[in-house]
VMD Tcl script that builds the backbone (N, CA, C; Angstrom):
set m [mol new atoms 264]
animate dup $m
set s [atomselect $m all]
$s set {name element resname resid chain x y z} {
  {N N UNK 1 A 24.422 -76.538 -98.296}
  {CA C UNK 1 A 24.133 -75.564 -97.250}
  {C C UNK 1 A 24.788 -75.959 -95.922}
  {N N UNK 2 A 24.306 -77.313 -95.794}
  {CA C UNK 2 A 25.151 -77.585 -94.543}
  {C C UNK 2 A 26.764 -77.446 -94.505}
  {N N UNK 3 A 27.232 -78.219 -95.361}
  {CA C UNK 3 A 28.831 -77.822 -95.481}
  {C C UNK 3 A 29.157 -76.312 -95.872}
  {N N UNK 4 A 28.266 -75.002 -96.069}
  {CA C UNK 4 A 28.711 -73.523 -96.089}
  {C C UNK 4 A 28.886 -73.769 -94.236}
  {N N UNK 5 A 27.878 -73.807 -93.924}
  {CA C UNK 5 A 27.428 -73.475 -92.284}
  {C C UNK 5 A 28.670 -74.635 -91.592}
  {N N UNK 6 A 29.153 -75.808 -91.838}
  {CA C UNK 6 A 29.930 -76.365 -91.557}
  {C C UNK 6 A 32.012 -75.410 -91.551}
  {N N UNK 7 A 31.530 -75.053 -92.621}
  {CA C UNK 7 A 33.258 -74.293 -93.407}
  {C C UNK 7 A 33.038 -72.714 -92.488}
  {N N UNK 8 A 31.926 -72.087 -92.675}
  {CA C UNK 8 A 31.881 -70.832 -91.608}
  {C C UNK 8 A 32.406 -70.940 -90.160}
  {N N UNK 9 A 31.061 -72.080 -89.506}
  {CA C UNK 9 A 32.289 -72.298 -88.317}
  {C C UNK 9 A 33.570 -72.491 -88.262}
  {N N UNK 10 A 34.330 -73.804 -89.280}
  {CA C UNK 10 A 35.504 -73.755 -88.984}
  {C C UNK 10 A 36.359 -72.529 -88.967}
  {N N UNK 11 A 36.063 -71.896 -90.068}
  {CA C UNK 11 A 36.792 -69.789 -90.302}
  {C C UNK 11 A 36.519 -69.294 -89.000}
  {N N UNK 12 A 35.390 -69.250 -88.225}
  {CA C UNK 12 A 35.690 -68.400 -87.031}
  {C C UNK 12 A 36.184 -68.852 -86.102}
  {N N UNK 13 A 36.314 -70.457 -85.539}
  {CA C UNK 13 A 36.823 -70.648 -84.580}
  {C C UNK 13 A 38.441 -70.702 -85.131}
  {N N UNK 14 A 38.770 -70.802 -86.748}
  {CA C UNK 14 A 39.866 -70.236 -86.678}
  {C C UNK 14 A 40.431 -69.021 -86.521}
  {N N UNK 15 A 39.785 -67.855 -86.356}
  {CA C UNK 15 A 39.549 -66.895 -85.942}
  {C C UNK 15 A 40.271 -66.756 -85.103}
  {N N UNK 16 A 39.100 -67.198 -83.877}
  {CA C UNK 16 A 39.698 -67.178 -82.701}
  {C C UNK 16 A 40.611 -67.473 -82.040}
  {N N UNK 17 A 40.984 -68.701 -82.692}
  {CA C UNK 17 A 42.171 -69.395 -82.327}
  {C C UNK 17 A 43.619 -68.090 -82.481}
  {N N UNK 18 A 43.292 -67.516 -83.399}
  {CA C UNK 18 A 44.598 -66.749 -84.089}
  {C C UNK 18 A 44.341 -65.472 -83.345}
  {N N UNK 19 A 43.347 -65.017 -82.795}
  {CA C UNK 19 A 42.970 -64.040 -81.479}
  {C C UNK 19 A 43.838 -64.622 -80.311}
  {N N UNK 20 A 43.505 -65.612 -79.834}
  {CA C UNK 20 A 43.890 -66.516 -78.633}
  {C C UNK 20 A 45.989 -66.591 -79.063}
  {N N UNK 21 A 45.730 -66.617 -79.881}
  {CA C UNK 21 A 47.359 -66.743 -80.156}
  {C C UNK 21 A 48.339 -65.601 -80.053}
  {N N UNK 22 A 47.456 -64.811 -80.597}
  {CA C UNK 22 A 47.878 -62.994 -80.760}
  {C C UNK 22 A 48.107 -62.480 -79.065}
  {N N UNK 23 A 47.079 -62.969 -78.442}
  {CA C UNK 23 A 47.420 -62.553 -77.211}
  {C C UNK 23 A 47.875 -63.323 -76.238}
  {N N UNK 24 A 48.251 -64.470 -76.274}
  {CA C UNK 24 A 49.167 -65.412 -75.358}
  {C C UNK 24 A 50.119 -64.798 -76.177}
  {N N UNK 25 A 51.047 -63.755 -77.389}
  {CA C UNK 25 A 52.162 -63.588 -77.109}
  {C C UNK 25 A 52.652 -62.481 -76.287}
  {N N UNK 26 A 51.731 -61.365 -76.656}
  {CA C UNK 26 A 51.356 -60.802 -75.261}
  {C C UNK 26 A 51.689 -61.328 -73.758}
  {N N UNK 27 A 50.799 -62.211 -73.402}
  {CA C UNK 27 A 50.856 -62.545 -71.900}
  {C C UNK 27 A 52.293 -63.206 -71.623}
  {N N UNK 28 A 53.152 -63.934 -72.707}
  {CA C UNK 28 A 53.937 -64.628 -72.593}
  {C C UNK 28 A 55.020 -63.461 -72.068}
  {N N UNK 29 A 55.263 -62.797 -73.534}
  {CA C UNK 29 A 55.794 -61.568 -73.494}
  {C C UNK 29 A 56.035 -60.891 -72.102}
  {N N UNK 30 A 54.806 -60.801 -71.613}
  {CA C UNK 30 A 55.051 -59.885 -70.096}
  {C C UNK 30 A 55.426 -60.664 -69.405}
  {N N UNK 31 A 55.082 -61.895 -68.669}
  {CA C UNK 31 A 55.603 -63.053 -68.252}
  {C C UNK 31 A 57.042 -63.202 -68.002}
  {N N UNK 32 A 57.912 -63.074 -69.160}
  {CA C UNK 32 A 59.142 -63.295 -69.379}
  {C C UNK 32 A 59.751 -61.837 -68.776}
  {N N UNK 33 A 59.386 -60.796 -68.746}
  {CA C UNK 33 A 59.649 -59.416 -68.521}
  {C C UNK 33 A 59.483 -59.715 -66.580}
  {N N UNK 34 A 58.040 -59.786 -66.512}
  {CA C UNK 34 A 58.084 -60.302 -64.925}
  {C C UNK 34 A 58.879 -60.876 -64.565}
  {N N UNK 35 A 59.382 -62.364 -65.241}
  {CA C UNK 35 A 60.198 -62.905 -64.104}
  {C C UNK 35 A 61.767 -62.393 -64.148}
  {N N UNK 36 A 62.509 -61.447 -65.230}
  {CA C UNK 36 A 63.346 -60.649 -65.301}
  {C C UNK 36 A 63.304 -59.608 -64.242}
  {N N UNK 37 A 62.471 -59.312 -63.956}
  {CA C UNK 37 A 62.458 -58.205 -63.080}
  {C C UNK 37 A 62.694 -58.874 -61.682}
  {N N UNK 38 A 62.039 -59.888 -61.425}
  {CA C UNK 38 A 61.909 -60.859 -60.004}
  {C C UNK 38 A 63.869 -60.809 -60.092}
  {N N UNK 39 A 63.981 -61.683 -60.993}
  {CA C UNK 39 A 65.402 -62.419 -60.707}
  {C C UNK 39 A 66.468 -60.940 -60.731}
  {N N UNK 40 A 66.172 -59.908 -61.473}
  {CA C UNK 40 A 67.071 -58.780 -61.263}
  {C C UNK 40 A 67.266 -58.460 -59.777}
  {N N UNK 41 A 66.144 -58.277 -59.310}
  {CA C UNK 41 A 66.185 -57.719 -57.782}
  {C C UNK 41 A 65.959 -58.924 -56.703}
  {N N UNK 42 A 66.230 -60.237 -57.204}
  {CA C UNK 42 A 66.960 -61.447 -56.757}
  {C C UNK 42 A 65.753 -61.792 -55.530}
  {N N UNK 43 A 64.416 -61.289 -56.660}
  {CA C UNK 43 A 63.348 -62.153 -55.554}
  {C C UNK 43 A 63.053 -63.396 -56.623}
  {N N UNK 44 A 62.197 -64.190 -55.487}
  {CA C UNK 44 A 61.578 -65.624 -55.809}
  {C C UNK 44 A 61.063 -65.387 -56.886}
  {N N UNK 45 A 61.086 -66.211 -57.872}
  {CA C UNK 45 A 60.368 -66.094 -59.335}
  {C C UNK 45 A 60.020 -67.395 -59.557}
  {N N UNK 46 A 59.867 -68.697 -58.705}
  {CA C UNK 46 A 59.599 -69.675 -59.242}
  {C C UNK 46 A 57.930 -70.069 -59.579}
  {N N UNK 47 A 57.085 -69.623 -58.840}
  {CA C UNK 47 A 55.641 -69.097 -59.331}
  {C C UNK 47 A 55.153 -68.755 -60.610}
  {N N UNK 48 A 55.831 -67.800 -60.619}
  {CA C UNK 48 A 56.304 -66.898 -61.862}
  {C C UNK 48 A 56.670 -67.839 -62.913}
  {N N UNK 49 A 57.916 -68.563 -62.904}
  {CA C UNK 49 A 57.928 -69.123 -63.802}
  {C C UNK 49 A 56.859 -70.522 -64.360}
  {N N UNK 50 A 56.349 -70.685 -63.107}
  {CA C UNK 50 A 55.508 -72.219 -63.242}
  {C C UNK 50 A 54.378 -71.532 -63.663}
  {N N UNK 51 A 53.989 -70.035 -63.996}
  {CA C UNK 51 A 52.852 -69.737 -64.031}
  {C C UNK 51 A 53.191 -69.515 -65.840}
  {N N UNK 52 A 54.664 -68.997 -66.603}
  {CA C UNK 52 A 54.911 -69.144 -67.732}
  {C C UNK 52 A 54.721 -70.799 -68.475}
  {N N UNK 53 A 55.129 -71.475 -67.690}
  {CA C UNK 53 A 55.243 -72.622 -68.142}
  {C C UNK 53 A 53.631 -73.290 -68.594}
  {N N UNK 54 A 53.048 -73.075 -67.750}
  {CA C UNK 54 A 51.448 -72.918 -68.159}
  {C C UNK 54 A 50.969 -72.072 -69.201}
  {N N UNK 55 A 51.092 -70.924 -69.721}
  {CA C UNK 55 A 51.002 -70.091 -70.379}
  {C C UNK 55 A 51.455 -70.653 -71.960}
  {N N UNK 56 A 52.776 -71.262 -72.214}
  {CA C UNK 56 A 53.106 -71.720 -72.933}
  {C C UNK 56 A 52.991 -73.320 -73.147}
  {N N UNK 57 A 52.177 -74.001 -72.260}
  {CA C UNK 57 A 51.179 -74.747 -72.432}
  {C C UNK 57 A 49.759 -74.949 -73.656}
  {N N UNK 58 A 49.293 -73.268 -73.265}
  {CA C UNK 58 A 48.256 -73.443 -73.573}
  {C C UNK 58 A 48.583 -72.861 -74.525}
  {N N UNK 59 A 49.372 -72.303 -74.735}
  {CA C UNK 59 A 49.586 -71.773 -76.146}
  {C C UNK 59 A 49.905 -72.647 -76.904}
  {N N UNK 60 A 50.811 -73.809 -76.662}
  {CA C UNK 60 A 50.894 -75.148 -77.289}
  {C C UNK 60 A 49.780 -75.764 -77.912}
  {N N UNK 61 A 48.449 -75.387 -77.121}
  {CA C UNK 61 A 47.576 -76.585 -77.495}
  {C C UNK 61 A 46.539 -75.729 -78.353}
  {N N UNK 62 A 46.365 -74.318 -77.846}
  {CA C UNK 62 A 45.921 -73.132 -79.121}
  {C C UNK 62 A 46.719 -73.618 -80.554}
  {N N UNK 63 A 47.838 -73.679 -80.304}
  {CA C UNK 63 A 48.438 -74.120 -81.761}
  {C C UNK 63 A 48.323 -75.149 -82.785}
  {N N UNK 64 A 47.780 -76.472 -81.776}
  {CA C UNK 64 A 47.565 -77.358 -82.245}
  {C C UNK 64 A 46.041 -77.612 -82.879}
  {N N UNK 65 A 44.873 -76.872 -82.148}
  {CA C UNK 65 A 43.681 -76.714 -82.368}
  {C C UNK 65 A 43.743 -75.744 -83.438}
  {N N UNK 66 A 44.583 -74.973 -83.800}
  {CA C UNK 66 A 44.443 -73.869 -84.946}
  {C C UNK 66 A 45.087 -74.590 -86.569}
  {N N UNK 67 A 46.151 -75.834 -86.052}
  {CA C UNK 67 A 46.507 -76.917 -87.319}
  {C C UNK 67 A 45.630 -77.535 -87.370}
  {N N UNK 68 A 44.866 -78.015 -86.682}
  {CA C UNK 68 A 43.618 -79.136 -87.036}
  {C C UNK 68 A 42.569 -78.880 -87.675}
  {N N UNK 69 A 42.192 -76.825 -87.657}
  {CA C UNK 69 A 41.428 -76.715 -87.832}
  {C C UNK 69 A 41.642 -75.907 -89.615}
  {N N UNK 70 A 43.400 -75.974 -89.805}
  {CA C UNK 70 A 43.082 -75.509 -90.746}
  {C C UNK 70 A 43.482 -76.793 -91.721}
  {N N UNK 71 A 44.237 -78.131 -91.099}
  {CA C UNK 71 A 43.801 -79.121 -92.270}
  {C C UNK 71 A 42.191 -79.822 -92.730}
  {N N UNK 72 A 41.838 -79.577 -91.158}
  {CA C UNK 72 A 40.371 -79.840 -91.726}
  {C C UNK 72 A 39.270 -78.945 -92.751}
  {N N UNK 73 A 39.772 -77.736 -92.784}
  {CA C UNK 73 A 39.352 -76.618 -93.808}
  {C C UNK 73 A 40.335 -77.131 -95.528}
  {N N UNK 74 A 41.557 -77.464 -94.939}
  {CA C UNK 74 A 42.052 -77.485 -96.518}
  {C C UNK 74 A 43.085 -76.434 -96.392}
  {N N UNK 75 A 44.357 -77.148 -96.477}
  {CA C UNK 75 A 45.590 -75.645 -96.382}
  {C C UNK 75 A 45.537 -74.905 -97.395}
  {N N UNK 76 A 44.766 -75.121 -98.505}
  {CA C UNK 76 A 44.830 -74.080 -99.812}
  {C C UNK 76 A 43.680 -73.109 -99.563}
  {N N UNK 77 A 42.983 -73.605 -98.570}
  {CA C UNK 77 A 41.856 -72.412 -98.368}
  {C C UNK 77 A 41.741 -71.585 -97.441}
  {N N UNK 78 A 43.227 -71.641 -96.541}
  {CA C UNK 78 A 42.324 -70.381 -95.332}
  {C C UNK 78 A 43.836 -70.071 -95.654}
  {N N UNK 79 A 44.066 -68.687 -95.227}
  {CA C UNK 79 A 45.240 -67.596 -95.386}
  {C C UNK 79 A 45.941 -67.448 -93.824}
  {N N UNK 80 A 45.259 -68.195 -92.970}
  {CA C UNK 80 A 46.167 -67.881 -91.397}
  {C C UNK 80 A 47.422 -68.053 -92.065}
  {N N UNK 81 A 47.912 -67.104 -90.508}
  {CA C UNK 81 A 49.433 -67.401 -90.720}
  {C C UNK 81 A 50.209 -68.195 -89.169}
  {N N UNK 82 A 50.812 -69.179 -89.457}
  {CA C UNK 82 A 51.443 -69.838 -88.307}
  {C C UNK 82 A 52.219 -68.909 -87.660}
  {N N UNK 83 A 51.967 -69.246 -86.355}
  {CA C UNK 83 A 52.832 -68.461 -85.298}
  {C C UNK 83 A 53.671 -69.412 -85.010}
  {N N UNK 84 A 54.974 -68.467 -84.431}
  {CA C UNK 84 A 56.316 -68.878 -84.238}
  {C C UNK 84 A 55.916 -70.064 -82.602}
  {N N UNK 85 A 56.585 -70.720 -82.290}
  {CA C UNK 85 A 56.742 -71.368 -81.151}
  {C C UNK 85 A 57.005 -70.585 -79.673}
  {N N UNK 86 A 56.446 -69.659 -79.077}
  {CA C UNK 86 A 57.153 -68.937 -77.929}
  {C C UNK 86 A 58.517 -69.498 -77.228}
  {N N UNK 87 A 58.768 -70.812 -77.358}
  {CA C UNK 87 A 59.619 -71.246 -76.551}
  {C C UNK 87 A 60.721 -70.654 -77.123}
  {N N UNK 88 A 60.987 -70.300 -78.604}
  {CA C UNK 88 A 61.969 -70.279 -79.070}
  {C C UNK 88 A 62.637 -68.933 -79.020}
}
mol reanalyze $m
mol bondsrecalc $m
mol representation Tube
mol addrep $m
């Protein structure tokens, strides 16, 4: 019983994790569009960019909390799917 209630949590906070991921590509996404627009019309974007660089931070470490959580589940048992690296 305890290890069901143990394996449930891990599924939803992998969940979330893959929520949290779905939409940092989103935010990244616009991010990169923002500071295109800055540098088109040749304003300051360095904010901007230090504010991406954070963004893809945390998306770094979403990524890493979403591998930990699915070797600790067992890679033959959960169906996530890895997201690409934003940097790339």
């Amino acid at each position: 019983m305890v290890q069901d209630r143990t394996r449930q949590h891990l599924l939803e906070q992998a969940e979330v994790t893959e929520r949290h991921l779905a939409q940092s590509e989103v935010t990244i996404a616009e991010q990169r569009k923002r500071i295109a627009w800055q540098d088109g019309l040749g304003r300051e974007s360095v904010r901007s960019r230090e504010l991406l660089a954070t963004y893809l931070r945390v998306r770094a470490s979403h990524i890493a909390h979403h591998d930990s959580l699915v070797l600790e589940l067992g890679q033959d048992t959960i169906t996530f799917k890895r997201r690409p690296n934003p940097r790339q």
